[in-house]
N, C-alpha and C positions, 0 to 999 in steps of 0.2 A: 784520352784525347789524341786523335792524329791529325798534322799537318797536311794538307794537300794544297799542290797549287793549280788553278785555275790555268784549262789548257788555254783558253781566248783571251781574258786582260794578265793572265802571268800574275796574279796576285795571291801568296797562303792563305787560304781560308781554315781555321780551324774545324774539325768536325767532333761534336762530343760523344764519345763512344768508348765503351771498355774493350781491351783486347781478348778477352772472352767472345765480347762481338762481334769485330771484327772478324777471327777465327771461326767460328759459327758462318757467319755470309762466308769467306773464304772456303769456305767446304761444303759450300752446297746449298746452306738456309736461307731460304727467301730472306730478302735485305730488312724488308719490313716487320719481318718476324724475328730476326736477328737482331736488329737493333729499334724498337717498340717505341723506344723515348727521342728517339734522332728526328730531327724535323727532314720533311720530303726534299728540302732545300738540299741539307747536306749528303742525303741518301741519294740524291741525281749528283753532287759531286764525285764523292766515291765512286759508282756506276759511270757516270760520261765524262768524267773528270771537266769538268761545267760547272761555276760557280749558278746561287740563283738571280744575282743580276743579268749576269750573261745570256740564262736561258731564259729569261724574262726578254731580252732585248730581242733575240733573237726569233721570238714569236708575237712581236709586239702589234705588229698590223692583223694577225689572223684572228676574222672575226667569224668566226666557225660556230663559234657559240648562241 
């Protein structure tokens, strides 16, 4: 498990991950391939350092879809 904090509301969100995967994305493996079981949520915290409320806020009016 590592801590990370949310660069926008400054809050630790935990991400659950072993340090085998973390080490693995760290050197090169695709994030998703590295850690399989982490939800996308915390896989875009590690990556943009962006919890998923924040990047949910933050795209809340685009309806693109």
């Amino acid at each position: 498990m590592i801590n990370v904090r949310c660069r926008t509301c400054r809050q630790v969100r935990e991400v659950d991950c072993t340090n085998e995967e973390y080490q693995a994305w760290q050197s090169g493996m695709l994030i998703q391939t590295a850690m399989p079981n982490t939800s996308k949520e915390q896989r875009e915290l590690l990556i943009s350092g962006t919890c998923g409320e924040c990047f949910a806020a933050m795209f809340a009016g685009d309806d693109d879809e």
